[in-house]
C-alpha positions in Angstrom: 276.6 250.4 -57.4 273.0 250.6 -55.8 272.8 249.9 -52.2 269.5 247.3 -51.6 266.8 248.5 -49.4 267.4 247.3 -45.5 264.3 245.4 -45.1 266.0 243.6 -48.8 268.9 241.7 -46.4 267.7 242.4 -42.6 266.4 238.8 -42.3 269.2 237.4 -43.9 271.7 238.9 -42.2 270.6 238.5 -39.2 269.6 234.8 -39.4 272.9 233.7 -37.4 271.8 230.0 -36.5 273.8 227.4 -37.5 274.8 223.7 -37.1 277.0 223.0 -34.2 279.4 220.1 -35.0 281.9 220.0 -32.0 278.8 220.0 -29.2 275.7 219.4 -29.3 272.8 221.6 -29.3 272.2 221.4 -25.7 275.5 222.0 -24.8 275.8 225.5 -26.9 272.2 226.4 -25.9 271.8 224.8 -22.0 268.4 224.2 -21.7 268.6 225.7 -18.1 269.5 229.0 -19.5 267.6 229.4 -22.9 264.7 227.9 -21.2 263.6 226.5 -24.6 261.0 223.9 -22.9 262.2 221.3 -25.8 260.6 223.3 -28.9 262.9 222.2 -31.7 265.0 224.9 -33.4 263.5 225.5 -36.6 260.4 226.8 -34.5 263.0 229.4 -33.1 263.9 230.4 -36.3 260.2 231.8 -37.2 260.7 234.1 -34.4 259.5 237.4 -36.1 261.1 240.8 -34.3 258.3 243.7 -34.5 261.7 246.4 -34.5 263.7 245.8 -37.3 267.0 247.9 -36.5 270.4 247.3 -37.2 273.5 248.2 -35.4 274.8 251.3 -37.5 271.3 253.0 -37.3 271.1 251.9 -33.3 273.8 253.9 -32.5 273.3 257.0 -34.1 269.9 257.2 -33.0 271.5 256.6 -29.1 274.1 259.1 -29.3 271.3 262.1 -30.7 269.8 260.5 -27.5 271.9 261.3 -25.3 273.0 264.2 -26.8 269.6 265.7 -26.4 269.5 264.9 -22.4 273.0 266.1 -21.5 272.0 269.1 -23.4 268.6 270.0 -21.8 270.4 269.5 -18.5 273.7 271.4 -19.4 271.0 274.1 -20.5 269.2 274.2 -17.2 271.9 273.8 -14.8 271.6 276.9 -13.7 268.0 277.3 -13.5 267.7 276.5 -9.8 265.3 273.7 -10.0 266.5 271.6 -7.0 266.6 275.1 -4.9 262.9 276.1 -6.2 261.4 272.5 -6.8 258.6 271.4 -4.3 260.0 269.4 -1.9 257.6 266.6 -2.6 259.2 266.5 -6.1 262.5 266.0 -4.6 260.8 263.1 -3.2 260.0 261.4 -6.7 263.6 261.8 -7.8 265.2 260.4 -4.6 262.8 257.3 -4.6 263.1 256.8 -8.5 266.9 257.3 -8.8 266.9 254.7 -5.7 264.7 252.5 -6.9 265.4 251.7 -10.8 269.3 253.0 -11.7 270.9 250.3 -10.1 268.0 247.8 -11.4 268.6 248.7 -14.5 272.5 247.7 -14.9 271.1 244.9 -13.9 269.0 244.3 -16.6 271.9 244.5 -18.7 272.5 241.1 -17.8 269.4 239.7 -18.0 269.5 241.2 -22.0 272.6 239.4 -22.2 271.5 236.0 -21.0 268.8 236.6 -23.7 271.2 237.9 -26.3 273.8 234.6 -25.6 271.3 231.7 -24.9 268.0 232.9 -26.6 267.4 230.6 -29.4 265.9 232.7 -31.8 268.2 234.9 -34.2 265.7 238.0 -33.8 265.5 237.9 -30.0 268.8 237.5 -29.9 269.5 240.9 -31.5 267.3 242.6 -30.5 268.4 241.5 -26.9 272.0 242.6 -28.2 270.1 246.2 -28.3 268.3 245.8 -25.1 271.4 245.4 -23.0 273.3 248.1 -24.5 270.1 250.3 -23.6 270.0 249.0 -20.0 273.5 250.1 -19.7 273.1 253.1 -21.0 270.0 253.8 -18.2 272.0 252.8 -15.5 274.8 255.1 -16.2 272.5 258.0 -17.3 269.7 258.0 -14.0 273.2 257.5 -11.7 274.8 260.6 -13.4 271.9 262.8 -13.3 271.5 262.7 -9.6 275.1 262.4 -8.4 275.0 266.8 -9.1 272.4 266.6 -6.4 274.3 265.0 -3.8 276.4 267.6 -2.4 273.1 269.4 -1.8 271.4 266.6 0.0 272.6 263.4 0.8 269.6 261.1 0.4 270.4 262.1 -3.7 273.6 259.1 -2.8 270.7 256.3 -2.7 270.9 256.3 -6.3 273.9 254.4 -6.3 273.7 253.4 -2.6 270.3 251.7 -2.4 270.7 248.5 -3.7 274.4 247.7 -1.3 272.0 247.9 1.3 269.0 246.2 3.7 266.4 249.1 3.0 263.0 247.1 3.8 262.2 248.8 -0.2 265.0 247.6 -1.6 264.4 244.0 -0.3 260.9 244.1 -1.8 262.9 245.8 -5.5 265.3 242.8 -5.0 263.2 240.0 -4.8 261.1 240.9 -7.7 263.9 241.7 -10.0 266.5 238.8 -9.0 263.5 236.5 -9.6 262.6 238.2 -13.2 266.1 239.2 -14.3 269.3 237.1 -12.8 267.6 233.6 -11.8 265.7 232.5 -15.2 266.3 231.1 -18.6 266.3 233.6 -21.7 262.3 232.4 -22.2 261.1 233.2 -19.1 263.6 236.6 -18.9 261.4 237.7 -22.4 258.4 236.7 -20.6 258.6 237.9 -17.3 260.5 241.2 -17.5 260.3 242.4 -21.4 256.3 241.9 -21.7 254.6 241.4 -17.8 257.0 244.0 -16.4 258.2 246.2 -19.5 255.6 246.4 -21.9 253.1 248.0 -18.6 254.8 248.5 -15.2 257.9 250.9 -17.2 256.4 252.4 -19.6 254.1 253.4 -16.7 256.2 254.9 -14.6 258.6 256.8 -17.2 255.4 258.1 -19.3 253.3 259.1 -16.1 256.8 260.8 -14.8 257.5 262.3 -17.7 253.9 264.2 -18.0 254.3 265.3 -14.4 258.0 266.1 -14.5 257.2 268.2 -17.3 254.3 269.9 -15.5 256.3 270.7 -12.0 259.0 272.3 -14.8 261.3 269.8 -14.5 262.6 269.8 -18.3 265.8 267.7 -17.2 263.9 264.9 -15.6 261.3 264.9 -18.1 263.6 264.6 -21.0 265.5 261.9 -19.0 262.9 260.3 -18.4 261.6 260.1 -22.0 264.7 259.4 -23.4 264.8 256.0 -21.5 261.2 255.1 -22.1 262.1 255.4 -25.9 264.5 252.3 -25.3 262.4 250.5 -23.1 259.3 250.5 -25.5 261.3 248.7 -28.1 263.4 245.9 -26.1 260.2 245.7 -24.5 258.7 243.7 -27.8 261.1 240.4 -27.3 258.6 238.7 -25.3 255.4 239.1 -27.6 256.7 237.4 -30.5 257.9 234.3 -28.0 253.9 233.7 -27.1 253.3 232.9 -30.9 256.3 230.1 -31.0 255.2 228.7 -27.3 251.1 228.4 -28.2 251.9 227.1 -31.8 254.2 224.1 -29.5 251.8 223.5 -27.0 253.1 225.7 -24.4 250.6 228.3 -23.8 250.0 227.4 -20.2 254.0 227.9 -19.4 253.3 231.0 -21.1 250.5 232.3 -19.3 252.0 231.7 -16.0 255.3 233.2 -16.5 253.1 236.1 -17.6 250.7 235.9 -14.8 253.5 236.0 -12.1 255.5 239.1 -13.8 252.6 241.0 -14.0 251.5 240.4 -10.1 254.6 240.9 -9.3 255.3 244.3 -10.8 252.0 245.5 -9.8 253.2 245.1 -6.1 256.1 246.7 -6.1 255.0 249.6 -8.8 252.4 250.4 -5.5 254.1 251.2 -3.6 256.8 253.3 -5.7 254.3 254.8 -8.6 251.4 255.2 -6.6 252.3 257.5 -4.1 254.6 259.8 -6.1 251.6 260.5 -8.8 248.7 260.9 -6.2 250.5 262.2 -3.2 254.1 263.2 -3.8 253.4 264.9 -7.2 252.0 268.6 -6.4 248.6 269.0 -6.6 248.5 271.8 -9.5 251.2 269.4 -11.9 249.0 266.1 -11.7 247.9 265.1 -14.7 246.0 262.1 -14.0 245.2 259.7 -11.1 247.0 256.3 -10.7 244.4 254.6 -11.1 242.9 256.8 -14.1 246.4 256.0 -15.3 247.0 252.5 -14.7 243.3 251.7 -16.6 243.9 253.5 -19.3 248.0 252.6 -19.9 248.1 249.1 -18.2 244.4 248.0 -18.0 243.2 248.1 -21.7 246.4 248.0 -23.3 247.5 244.9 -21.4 244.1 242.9 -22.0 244.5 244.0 -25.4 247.8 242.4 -26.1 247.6 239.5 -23.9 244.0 238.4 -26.4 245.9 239.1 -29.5 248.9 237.3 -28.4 246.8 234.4 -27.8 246.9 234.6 -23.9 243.8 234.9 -20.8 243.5 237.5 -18.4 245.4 236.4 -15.5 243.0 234.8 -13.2 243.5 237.2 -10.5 242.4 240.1 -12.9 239.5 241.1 -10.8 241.5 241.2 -7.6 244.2 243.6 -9.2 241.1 245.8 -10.4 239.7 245.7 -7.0 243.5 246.9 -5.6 243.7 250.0 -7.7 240.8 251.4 -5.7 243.2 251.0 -2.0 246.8 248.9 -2.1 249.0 252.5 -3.0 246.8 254.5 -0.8 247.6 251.5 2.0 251.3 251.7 1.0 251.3 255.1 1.0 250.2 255.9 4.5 252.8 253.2 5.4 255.6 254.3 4.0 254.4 258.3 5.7 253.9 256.2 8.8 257.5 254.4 9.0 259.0 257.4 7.3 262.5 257.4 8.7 263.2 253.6 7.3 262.9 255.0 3.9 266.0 257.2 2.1 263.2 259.7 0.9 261.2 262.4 2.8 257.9 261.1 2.5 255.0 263.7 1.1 251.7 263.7 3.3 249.8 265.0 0.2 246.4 265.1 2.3 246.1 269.1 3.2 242.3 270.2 2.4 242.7 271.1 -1.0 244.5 267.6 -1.9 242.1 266.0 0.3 239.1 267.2 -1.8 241.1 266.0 -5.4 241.7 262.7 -3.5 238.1 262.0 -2.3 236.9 263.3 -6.3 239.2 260.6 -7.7 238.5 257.7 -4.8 235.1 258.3 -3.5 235.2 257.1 -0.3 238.6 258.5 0.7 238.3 260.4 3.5 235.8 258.0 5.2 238.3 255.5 4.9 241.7 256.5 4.7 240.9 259.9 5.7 240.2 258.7 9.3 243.6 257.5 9.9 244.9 260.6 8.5 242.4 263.0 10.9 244.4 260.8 13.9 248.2 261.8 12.8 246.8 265.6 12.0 245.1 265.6 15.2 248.1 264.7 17.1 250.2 266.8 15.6 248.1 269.8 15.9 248.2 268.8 19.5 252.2 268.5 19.5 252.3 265.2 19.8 254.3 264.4 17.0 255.7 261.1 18.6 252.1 259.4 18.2 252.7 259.7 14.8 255.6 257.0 14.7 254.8 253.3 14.4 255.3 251.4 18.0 255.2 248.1 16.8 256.1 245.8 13.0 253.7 245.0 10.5 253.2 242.2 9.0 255.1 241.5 5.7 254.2 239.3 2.7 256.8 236.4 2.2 256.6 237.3 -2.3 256.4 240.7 -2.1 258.1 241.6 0.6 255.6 244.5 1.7 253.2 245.1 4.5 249.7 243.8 4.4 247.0 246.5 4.1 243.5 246.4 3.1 241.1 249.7 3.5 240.4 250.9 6.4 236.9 252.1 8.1 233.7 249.7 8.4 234.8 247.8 4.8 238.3 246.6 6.4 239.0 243.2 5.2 242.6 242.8 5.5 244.0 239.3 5.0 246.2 237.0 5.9 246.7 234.1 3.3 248.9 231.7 5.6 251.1 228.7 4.0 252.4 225.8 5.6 256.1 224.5 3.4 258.4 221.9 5.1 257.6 223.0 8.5 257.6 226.8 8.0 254.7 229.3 8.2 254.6 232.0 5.2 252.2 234.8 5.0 251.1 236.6 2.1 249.2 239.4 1.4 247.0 238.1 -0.8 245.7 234.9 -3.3 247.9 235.8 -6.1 251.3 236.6 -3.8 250.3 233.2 -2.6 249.9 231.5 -6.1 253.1 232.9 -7.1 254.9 231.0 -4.3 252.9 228.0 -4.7 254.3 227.7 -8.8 258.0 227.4 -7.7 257.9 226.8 -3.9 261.6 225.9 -4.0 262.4 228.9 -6.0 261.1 231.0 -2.5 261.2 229.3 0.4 264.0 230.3 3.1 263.5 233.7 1.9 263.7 235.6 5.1 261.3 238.9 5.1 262.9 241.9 7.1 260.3 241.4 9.8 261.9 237.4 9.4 265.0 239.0 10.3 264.2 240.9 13.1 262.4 237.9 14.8 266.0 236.0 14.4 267.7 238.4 16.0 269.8 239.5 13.6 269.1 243.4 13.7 270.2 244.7 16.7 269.5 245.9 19.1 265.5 244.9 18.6 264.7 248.8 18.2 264.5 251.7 15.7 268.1 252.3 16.1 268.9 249.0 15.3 266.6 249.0 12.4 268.4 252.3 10.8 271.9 250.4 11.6 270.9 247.3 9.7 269.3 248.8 6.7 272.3 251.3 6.5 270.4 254.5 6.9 272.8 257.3 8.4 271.8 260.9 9.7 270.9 263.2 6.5 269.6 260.1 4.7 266.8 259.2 7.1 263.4 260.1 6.0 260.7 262.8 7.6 257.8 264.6 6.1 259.0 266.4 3.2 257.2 269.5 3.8 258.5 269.8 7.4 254.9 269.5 8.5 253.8 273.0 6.7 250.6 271.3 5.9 249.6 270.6 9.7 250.1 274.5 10.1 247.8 275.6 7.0 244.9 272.8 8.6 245.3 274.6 11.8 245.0 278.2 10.6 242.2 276.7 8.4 240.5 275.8 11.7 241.0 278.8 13.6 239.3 280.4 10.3 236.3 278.7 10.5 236.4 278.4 14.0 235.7 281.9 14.3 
């Protein structure tokens, strides 16, 4: 008997709608958790999935997946990466394992809420997929690392991170809670599968991957590109949404779940992408800038989905153009700065050599955020390594949950965009952190920011110590220059060169 062709019974077989007749509609699909914004069902139905893939075919490609990873790392167990690495590339594991494994068993659920309550049959399995693959990445990026933690404790912060206060961690969990665990299946597609998916991942795992497989790190890099795989196809279940929410009048709902996911992500990928491809990343395996990166893989390819989807440019476009040139390079020397609140040894990055790459790339740099650094390697070439610790708190955005930085020198601009909300004072870093909170007020307000939390009282006591306590960072977890300050030594045999 001949077998038909897949695409002959795909639609059909996945077209798993039907009548309810012991509820009603509302009651099988609650509005407040398909977020269907009262579009009938029929429109659901024309939902059109871009990747057609059925189950059988889903798992075999998964399991030669995973067999290729656990290979390449079986392969190169012995090869003495983690001993030979640079120690600024044990920084990018140790912030990216912190950062996204735990967030993404948590967007296992969010595919689920899309996969139960999602109204269209195609979203719905292609969500089915999507958290199946989010499982699979949280299990994979906490197994890789948990080798390393015998070696070095900070490695435990891939499973650690996100049980704890860590100021980061805060900023990861406000974004993602909002995006992933508080929203109807709608704005889930929206927010996290196109704003945050479709650029802000695909970012991070194809720029790691290039650079992971320049420092020689096969095992990351295949890692790394084995989850990227997954994430650029559950990453389509928000574009085909747009089409069904313009055609029924919805396009401005669209465009700002849309605009918020992609503001969002942009914060928090600046201070996590940023520094590890233009500071932490050794100067002879970088690839490309951030920036270079983030025009060519978010800039055009974002503007060039959102106008054939049927969407604007977020109306803060300019203003995230204008950040790429100084918000990681501000979160960057922060993060340095406040170095032992972080479970990572931060990477200076700014000897001469990267110094000249990072002035080529940002003209400008060291007139403006070279001078800060020429203070810190001035005092430690004088041995006065305690001036290079923070004495004071900065002031932290109530969205994203990070400091407010603007460049330094005679340009310095730095804002603060105050808000008044039933008898509270926020601060934000910006218009568009602002906007965000001004869409949903109720949705943020009696947030409280770490900084909030210190002015309450509740770290103690009011010092570093207290600090470390609260955001549960123990000896051989807290953070210092990940070089052990070589590159201070190298400027100050560089000087006695020329001085002479």
């Amino acid at each position: 008997m001949a077998n038909l062709g897949r695409l002959d019974w795909y639609d059909l077989a996945r077209t798993t709608n039907w009548t309810p007749t012991y509820v009603q509609e509302d009651e099988l699909f609650p509005p407040q958790m398909s977020g269907s914004m009262g579009i009938p069902m029929p429109a659901w139905e024309s939902y059109d999935e871009p990747y057609k893939q059925t189950y059988p075919e889903y798992v075999r490609i998964q399991r030669e997946k995973d067999a290729g990873a656990y290979s390449v790392k079986a392969a190169l167990e012995r090869s003495k990466m983690f001993e030979n690495a640079d120690p600024g590339w044990l920084s990018v594991l140790k912030a990216h394992f912190g950062a996204i494994a735990r967030a993404e068993y948590s967007a296992s659920t969010a595919e689920a809420r899309m996969a139960r309550f999602g109204k269209a049959p195609g979203m719905r399995n292609m969500a089915t997929m999507g958290m199946l693959d989010e499982i699979r990445h949280g299990q994979i990026q906490l197994f890789f690392p948990h080798e390393h933690c015998a070696k070095d404790r900070q490695f435990d912060w891939a499973h650690k991170a996100y049980d704890t206060n860590e100021w980061a961690i805060l900023a990861s969990r406000h974004m993602f809670d909002d995006m992933m665990t508080t929203r109807g299946a709608v704005d889930v597609a929206l927010m996290l599968t196109f704003a945050f998916e479709t650029g802000f991942t695909n970012m991070q795992f194809l720029g790691l991957a290039a650079d992971a497989a320049e420092a020689g790190d096969w095992t990351f890099s295949n890692l790394i590109s084995s989850v990227q795989t997954d994430e650029s196809r559950h990453a389509q279940i928000g574009g085909p949404l747009v089409a069904i929410l313009i055609e029924n009048g919805k396009k401005a709902e669209a465009q700002k779940m849309v605009d918020i996911g992609i503001w969002r992500a942009w914060k928090l990928f600046s201070v996590l992408t940023g520094p590890m491809m233009d500071y932490y990343t050794p100067l002879e395996h970088r690839k490309q800038s951030f920036k270079e990166f983030m025009l060519e893989w978010i800039v055009v390819q974002f503007e060039r989905s959102l106008i054939d989807l049927g969407l604007d440019k977020p109306w803060f476009w300019d203003q995230f153009l204008e950040e790429l040139d100084y918000q990681h390079h501000g979160m960057h020397l922060g993060v340095w700065f406040w170095r032992p609140t972080v479970w990572w040894n931060p990477a200076a990055g700014v000897s001469a050599e990267e110094r000249a790459w990072l002035e080529e790339k940002y003209p400008g740099w060291n007139a403006t955020w070279g001078t800060n650094w020429d203070v810190i390697t001035d005092n430690l070439l004088a041995g006065k390594k305690e001036l290079s610790y923070p004495e004071t708190l900065p002031v932290v955005c109530n969205m994203c949950q990070l400091p407010i930085n603007a460049t330094p020198g005679p340009a310095w601009k730095v804002r603060d965009f105050p808000l008044e909300y039933k008898g509270r004072s926020y601060h934000f870093c910006s218009e568009g952190c602002q906007w965000c909170f001004k869409q949903e007020p109720e949705r943020y307000a009696g947030h409280l920011s770490l900084i909030d939390r210190f002015l309450a009282g509740m770290v103690q006591p009011m010092n570093l110590a207290g600090g470390l306590k609260y955001m549960s960072l123990e000896p051989g977890e807290i953070g210092d220059d990940a070089h052990n300050y070589a590159w201070v030594e190298k400027i100050r045999t560089d000087r006695q060169k020329d001085a002479a």
